[in-house]
C-alpha positions as CSV (number, residue, x, y, z in Angstrom):
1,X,41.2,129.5,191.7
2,X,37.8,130.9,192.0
3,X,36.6,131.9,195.7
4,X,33.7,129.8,195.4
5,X,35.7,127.1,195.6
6,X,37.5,128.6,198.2
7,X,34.6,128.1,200.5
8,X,33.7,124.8,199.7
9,X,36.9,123.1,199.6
10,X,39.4,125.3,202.2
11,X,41.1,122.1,203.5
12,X,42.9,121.2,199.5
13,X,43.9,124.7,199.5
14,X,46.5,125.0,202.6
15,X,48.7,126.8,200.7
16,X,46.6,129.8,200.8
17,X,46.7,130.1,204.0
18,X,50.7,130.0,204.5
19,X,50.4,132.6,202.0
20,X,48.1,134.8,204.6
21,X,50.0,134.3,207.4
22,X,53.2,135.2,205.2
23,X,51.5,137.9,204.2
24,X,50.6,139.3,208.0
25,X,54.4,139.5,209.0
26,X,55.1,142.3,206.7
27,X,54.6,145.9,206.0
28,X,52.7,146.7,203.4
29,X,51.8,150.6,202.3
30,X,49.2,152.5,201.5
31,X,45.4,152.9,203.0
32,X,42.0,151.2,201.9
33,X,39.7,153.2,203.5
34,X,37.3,155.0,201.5
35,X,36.3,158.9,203.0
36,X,32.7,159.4,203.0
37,X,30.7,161.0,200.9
38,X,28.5,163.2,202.6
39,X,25.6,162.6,204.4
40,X,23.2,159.7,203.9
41,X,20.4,159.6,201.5
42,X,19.0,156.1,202.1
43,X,16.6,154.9,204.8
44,X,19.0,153.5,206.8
45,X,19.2,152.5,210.3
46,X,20.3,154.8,212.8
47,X,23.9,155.0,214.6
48,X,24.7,151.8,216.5
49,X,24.6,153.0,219.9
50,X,26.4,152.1,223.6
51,X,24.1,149.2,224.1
52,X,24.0,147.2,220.5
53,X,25.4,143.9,221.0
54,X,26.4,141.3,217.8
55,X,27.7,138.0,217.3
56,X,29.0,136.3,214.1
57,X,30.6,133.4,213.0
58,X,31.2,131.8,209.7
59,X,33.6,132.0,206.9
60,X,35.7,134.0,204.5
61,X,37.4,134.0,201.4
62,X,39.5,136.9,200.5
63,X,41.1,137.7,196.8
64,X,43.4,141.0,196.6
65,X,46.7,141.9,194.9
66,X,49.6,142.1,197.4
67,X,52.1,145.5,197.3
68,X,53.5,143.6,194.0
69,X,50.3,143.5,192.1
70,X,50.4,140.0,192.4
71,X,46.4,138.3,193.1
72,X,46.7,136.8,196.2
73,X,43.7,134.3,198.3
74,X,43.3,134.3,202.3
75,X,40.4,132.2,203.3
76,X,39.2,130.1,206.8
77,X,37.0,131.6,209.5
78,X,35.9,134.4,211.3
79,X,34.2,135.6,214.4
80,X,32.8,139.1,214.5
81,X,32.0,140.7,218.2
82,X,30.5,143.6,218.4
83,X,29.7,145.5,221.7
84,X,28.6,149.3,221.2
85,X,30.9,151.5,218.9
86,X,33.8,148.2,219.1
87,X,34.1,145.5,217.3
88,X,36.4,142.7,217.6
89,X,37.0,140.5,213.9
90,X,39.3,137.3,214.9
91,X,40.2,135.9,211.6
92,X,41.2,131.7,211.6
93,X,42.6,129.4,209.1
94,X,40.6,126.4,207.8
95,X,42.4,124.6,211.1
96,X,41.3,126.8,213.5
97,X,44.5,128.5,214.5
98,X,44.3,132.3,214.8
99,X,45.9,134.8,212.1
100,X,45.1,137.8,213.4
101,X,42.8,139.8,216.1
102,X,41.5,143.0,215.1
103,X,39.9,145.8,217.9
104,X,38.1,148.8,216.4
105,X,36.6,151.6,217.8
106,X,36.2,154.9,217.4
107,X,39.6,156.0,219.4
108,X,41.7,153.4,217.5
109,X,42.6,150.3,216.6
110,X,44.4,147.5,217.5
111,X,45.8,144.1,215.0
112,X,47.5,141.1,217.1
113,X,49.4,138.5,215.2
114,X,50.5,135.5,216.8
115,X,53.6,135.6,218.7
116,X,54.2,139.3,217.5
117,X,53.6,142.2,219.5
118,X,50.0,144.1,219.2
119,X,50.2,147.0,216.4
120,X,47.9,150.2,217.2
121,X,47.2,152.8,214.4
122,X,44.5,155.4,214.2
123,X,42.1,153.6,212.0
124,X,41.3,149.9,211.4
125,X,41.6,150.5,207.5
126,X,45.3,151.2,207.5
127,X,46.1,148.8,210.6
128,X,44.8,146.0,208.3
129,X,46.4,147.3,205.1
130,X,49.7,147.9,206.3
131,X,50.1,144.6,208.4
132,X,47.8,142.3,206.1
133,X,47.9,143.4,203.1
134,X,44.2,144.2,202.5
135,X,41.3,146.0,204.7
136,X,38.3,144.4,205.5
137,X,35.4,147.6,205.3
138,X,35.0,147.0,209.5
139,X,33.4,149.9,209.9
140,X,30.5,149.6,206.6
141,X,30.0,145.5,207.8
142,X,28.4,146.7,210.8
143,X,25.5,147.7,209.2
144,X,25.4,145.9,205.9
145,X,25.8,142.4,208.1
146,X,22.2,143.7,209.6
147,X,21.9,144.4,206.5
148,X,21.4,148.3,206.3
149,X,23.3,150.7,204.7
150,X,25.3,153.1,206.9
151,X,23.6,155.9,207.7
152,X,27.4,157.8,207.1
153,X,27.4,158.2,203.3
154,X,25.5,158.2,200.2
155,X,24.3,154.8,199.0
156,X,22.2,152.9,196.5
157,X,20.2,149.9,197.4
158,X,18.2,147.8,195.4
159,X,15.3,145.5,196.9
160,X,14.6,141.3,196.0
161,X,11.9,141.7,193.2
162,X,10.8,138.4,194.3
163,X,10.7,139.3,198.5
164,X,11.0,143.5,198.7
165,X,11.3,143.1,202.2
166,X,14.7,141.7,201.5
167,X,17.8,143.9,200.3
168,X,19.5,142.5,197.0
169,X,22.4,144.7,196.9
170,X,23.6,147.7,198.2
171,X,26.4,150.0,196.7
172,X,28.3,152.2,199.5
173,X,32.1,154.1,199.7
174,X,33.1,152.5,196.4
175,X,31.9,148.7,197.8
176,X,28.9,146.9,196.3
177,X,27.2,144.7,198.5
178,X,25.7,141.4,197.2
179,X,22.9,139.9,199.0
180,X,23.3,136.0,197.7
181,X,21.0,133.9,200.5
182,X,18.7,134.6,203.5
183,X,19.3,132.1,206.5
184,X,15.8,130.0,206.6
185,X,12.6,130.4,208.4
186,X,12.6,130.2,212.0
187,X,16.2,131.9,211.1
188,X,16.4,135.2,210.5
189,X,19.4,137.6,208.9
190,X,21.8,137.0,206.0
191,X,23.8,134.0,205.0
192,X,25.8,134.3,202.3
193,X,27.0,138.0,200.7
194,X,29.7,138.7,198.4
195,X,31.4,142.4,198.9
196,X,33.6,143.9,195.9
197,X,35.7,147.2,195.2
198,X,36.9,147.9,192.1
199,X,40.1,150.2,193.7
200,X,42.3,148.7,195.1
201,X,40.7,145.1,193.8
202,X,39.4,143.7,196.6
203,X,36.8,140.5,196.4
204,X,35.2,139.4,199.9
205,X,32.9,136.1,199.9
206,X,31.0,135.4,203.7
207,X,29.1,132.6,204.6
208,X,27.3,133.1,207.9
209,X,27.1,130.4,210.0
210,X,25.3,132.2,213.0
């Protein structure tokens, strides 16, 4: 089923979701995170610092192949806090109940998974892979949710021919970043981007609802 339809219809798809939270209560190997590439090229904004504070909520729809190659949807809702060099990604089905908390910061990170006991590892990437089954790109999101590139690595943007002062897509660490909608006037930011990685597959749909 495509992810679009994911998104617009998460409530006929509940069977999804017991496979995420299936999913969460095993070990999977291996690592998503992708090393960076040297130092940035692009105009990008410049390290998040102690006092940066973010908020979002909205929605997610997630397709990846499990440890089996198997394709594999998680979809429901998210809310993203960020507070300096932390962030804090709770991740909800369509019903609201929680399938997982996810602390990063630069020390570590922590992945909580209801009624289980909190899991620590030394990077977000591989705490999420190994208990989840995929990795969200925590660390890249926090600027390309701005959007920005990260000022960390090499990357490519491209501008909105029809409103340069709006990115259209930026490609980053093996991601490429697709800017679908703009929230509307007296809004401001993104609403709706699509994220994809060829290796591992890995297809990431947001909607943005503040």
């Amino acid at each position: 089923m495509r992810l679009s339809r994911l998104l617009s219809f998460p409530r006929a798809l509940r069977g999804a979701v017991l496979g995420f939270a299936a999913a969460a209560a095993v070990a999977l190997a291996g690592c998503a995170s992708v090393a960076p590439k040297g130092p940035s090229t692009s105009n990008a904004a410049t390290s998040l610092t102690a006092q940066t504070s973010r908020a979002y909520q909205g929605r997610f729809a997630i397709q990846y192949n499990d440890q089996n190659g198997q394709q594999r949807n998680a979809y429901g809702n998210f809310i993203w806090q960020e507070t300096g060099d932390t962030v804090t990604l709770q991740l909800r089905n369509p019903l609201g109940q929680t399938l997982a908390v996810v602390t990063s910061s630069p020390a570590s990170a922590t992945l909580e998974l209801p009624n289980k006991q909190p899991l620590t590892a030394d990077n977000v990437s591989t705490l999420m892979q190994n208990a989840l089954g995929f990795a969200l790109p925590v660390e890249g999101l926090r600027y390309w949710l701005q959007p920005s590139p990260a000022p960390t690595s090499r990357a490519k943007t491209e501008r909105d021919p029809d409103q340069p002062s709006r990115l259209k897509q930026i490609t980053q660490d093996g991601w490429t970043i697709d800017y679908l909608a703009y929230a509307d006037a007296p809004a401001t930011g993104v609403k709706r981007l699509n994220l994809s990685r060829s290796e591992p597959p890995l297809d990431i749909k947001l909607v943005l609802d503040q």
